[in-house]
C-alpha positions as MATLAB code, in Angstrom:
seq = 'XXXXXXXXXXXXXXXXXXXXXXXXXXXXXXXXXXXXXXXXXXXXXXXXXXXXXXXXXXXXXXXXXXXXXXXXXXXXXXXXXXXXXXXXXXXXXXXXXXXXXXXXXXXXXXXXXXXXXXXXXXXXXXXXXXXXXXXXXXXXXXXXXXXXXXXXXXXXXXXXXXXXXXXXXXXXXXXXXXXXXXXXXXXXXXXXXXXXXXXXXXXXXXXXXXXXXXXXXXXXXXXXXXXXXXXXXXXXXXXXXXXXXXXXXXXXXXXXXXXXXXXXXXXXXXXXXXXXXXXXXXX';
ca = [
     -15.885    7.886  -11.434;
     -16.817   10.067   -8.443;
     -13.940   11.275   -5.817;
     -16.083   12.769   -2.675;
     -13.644   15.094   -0.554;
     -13.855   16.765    2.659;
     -13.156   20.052    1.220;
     -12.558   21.771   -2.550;
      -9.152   22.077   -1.293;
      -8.095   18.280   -0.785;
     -10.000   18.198   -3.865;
      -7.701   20.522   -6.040;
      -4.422   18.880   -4.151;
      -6.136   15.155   -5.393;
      -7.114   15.883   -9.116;
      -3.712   18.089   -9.413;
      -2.123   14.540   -7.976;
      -3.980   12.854  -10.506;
      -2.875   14.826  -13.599;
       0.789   14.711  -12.905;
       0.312   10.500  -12.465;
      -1.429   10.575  -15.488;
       1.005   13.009  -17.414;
       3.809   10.567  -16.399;
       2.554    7.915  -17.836;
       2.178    9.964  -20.810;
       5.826   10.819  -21.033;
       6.882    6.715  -20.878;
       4.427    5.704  -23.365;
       2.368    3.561  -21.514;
      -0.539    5.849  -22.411;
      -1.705    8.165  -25.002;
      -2.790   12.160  -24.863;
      -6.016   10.854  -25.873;
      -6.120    8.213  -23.873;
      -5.314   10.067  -20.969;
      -7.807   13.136  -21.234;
      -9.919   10.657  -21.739;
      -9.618    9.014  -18.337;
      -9.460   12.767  -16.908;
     -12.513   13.363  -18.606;
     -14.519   10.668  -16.684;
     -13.127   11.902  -12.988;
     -15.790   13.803  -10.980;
     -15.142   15.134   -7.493;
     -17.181   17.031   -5.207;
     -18.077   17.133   -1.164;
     -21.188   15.386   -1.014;
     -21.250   12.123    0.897;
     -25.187   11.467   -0.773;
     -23.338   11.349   -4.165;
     -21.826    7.848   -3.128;
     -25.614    6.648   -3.408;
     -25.339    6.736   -7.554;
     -22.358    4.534   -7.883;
     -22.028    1.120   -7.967;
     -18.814    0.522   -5.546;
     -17.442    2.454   -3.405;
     -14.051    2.716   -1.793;
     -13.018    4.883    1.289;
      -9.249    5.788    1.019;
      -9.522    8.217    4.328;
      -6.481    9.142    6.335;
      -6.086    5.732    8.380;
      -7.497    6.637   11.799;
      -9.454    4.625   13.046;
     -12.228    6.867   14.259;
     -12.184    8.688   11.081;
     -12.696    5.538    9.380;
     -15.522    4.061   11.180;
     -17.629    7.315   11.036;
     -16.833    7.284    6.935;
     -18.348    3.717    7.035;
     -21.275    4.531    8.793;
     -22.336    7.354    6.695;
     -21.784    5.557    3.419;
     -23.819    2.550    5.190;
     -27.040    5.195    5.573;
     -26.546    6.533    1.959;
     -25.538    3.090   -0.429;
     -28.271    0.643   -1.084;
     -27.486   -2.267    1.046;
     -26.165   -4.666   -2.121;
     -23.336   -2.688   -3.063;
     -19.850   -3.002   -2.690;
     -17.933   -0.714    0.222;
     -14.241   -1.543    0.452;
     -11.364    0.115    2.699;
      -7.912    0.516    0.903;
      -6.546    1.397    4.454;
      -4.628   -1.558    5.132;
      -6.460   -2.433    7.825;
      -8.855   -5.336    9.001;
     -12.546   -4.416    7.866;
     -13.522   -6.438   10.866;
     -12.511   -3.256   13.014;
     -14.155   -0.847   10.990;
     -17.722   -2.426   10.728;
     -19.635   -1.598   13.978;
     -21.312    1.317   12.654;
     -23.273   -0.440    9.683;
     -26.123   -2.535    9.107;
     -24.712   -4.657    6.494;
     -21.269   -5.469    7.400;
     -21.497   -9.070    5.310;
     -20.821   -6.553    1.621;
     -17.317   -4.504    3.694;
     -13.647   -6.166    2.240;
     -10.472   -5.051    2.502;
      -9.085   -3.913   -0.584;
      -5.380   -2.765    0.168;
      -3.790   -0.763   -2.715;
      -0.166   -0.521   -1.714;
       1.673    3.149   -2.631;
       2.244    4.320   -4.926;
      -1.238    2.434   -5.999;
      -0.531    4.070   -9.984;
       2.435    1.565  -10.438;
       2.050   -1.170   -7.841;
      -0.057   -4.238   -9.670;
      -0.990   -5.982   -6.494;
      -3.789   -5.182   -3.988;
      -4.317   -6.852   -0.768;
      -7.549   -8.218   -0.549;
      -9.497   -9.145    2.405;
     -13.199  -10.050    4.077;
     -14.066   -9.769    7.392;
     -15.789  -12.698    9.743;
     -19.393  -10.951    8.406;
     -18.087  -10.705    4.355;
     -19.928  -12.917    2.523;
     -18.214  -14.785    0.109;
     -19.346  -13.472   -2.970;
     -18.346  -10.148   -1.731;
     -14.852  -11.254   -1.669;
     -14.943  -13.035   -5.265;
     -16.732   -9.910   -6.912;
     -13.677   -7.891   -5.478;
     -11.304  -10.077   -6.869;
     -12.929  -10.314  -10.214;
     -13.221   -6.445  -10.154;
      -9.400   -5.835   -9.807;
      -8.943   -8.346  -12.058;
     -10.835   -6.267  -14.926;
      -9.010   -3.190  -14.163;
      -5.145   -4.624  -14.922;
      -4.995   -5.395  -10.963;
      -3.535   -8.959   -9.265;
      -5.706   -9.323   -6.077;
      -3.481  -11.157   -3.620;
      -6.746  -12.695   -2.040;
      -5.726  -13.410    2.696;
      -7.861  -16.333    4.227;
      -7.588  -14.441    7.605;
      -8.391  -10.860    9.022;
      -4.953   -9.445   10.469;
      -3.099   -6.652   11.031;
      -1.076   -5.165    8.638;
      -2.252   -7.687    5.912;
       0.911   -9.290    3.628;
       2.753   -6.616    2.536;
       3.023   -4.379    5.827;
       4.119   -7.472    7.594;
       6.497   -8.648    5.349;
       7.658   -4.656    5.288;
       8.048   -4.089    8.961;
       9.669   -7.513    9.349;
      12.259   -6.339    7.642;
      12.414   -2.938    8.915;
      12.368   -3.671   12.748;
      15.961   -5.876   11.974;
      17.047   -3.072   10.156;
      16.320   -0.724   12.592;
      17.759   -2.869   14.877;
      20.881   -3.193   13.660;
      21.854    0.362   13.050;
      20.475    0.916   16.758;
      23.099   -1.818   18.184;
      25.574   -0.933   16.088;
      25.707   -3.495   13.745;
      26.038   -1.570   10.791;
      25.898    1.604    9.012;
      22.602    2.538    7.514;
      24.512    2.548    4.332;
      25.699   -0.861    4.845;
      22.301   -1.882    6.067;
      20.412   -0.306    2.420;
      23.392   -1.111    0.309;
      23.314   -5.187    1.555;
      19.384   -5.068    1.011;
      19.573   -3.072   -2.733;
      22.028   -5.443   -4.080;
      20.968   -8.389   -3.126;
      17.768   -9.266   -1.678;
      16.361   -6.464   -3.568;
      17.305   -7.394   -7.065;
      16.491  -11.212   -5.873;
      12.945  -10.133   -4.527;
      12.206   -8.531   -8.087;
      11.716  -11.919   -9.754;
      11.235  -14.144   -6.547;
       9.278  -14.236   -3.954;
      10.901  -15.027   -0.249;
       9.048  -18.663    0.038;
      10.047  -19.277   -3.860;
      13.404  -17.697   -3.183;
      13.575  -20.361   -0.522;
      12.646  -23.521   -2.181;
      15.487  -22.468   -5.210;
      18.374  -22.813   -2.449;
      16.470  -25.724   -0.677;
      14.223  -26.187    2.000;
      16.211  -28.367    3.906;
      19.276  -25.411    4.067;
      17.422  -22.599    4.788;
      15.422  -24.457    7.318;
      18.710  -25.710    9.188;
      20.103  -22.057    8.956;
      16.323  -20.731   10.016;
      17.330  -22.865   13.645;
      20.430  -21.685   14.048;
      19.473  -17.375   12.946;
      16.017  -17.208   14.265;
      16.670  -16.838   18.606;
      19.657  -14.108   17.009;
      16.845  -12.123   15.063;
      15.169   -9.403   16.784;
      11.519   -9.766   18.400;
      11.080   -6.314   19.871;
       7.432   -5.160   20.377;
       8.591   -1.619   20.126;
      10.739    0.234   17.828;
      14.454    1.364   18.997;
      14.196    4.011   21.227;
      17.177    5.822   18.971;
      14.497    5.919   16.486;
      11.798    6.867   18.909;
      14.217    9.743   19.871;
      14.510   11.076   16.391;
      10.794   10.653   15.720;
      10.280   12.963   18.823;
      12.721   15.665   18.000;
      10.974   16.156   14.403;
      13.644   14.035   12.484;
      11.175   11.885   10.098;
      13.531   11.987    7.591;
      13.217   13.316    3.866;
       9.917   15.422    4.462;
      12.249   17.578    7.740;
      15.614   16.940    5.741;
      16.962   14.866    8.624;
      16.040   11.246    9.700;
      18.733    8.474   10.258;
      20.559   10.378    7.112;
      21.065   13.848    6.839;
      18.998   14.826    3.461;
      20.699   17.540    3.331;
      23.753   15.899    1.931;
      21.950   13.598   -0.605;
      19.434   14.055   -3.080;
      16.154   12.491   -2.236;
      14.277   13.621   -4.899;
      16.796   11.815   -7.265;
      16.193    9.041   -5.223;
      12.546    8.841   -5.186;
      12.502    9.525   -9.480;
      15.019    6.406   -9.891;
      12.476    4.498   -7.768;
       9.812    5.833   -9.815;
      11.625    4.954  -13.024;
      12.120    1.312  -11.654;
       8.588    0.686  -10.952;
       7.371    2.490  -14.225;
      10.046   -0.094  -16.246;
       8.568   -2.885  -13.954;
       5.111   -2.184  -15.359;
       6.271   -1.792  -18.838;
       7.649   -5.355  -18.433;
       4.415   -6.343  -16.889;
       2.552   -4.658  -19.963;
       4.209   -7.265  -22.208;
       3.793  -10.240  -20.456;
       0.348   -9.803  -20.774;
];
């Protein structure tokens, strides 16, 4: 496997990423030393864009802007023979990414959601020009690597996850803007409850187990309350402007200087690596 960089720096920064994913999985069994150098072993990296010509799929996993994105496309479209596989794991439509190349019918969406090493699921996704076949090979790829494709009949924004993700977050946002509640209230409601529900169940399945017919009449009576901004609050706008983005400045809605982050970020880690364990023998 070839990883083609813009510089030997982002290079160091990504196989140094790599090593400590890999080491981690070490540590929780899930992998052997051997296994593991192994896997290291096969990595490659360089700066050479003509290298993508050897391989046999190719995935651009860019910064996502736009721009950025559509010149990567068009310069892998010169170099890879026109039958194989270029995917985006950007998260968004390949339709708006495609009007630099010649052969837009082999681009899909292939959405791994962070952090990709423990998440299972990737979002996957043709564009009006995908050919079918290019769409089923994808699958069938992720598939062979340990992967659940969660396959979208349409081209949208934001795909499944992201939508299901902001959904939640603009009401959440919302209420801590109004006054509502606390953000502690806010997390602490969400972490105990829908959280530890939403492990096992998904929302629509979550929905037919306390009945269609009650969550529908409750749906008529909650959804004019809910709210259907097409903005974010401006007391969030006003803390994105003054540099509060929250644990990377030590100050967003909480003040991360009081709490421990990176505690919080390793328990999450921990979670999702016990998740995959589970996953590991279900298999």
């Amino acid at each position: 496997m070839s990883i083609i960089g813009r510089n030997d720096d982002s290079l160091a920064r990504a196989r140094s990423a790599i090593e400590v994913n890999v080491a981690a999985f070490v540590d929780r069994g899930l992998t052997s030393e051997d296994e593991a150098a192994t896997l290291l072993d096969r990595i490659t990296t360089g700066t050479d864009y003509n290298a993508a010509g050897k391989e046999d799929f190719v995935i651009e996993a860019v910064p996502a802007q736009r721009d950025l994105q559509i010149e990567v496309f068009g310069r892998l479209d010169t170099i890879c023979d026109a039958d194989i596989v270029v995917a985006s794991t950007s998260g968004q439509p390949i339709s708006l990414m495609v009007n630099r190349i010649s052969y837009p019918e082999r681009a899909v969406a292939m959405h791994f959601v962070y952090p990709a090493q423990l998440m299972p699921l990737v979002e996957v996704c043709g564009g009006p020009q995908t050919l079918p076949e290019v769409v089923t090979w994808a699958c069938d790829f992720l598939t062979s690597i340990g992967r659940t494709p969660a396959l979208m009949n349409k081209d949208v924004d934001g795909f499944i996850v992201n939508r299901l993700q902001f959904a939640v977050l603009r009401e959440a946002w919302s209420m801590r803007a109004n006054g509502i509640a606390s953000a502690e209230a806010i997390d602490n409601s969400f972490k105990m409850t829908l959280g530890r529900l939403y492990s096992d169940t998904g929302p629509i399945e979550s929905a037919e187990l306390g009945g269609l017919d009650i969550l529908h009449t409750f749906a008529e009576f909650l959804f004019p309350a809910i709210d259907d901004s097409k903005t974010p609050p401006e007391a969030l706008t006003e803390l994105v402007r003054a540099g509060n983005h929250g644990l990377k400045s030590g100050k967003g809605i909480y003040g991360w200087s009081e709490r421990d982050g990176q505690a919080l970020a390793a328990r999450r880690a921990d979670r999702l690596f016990q998740h995959m364990a589970e996953d590991a023998q279900n298999d």
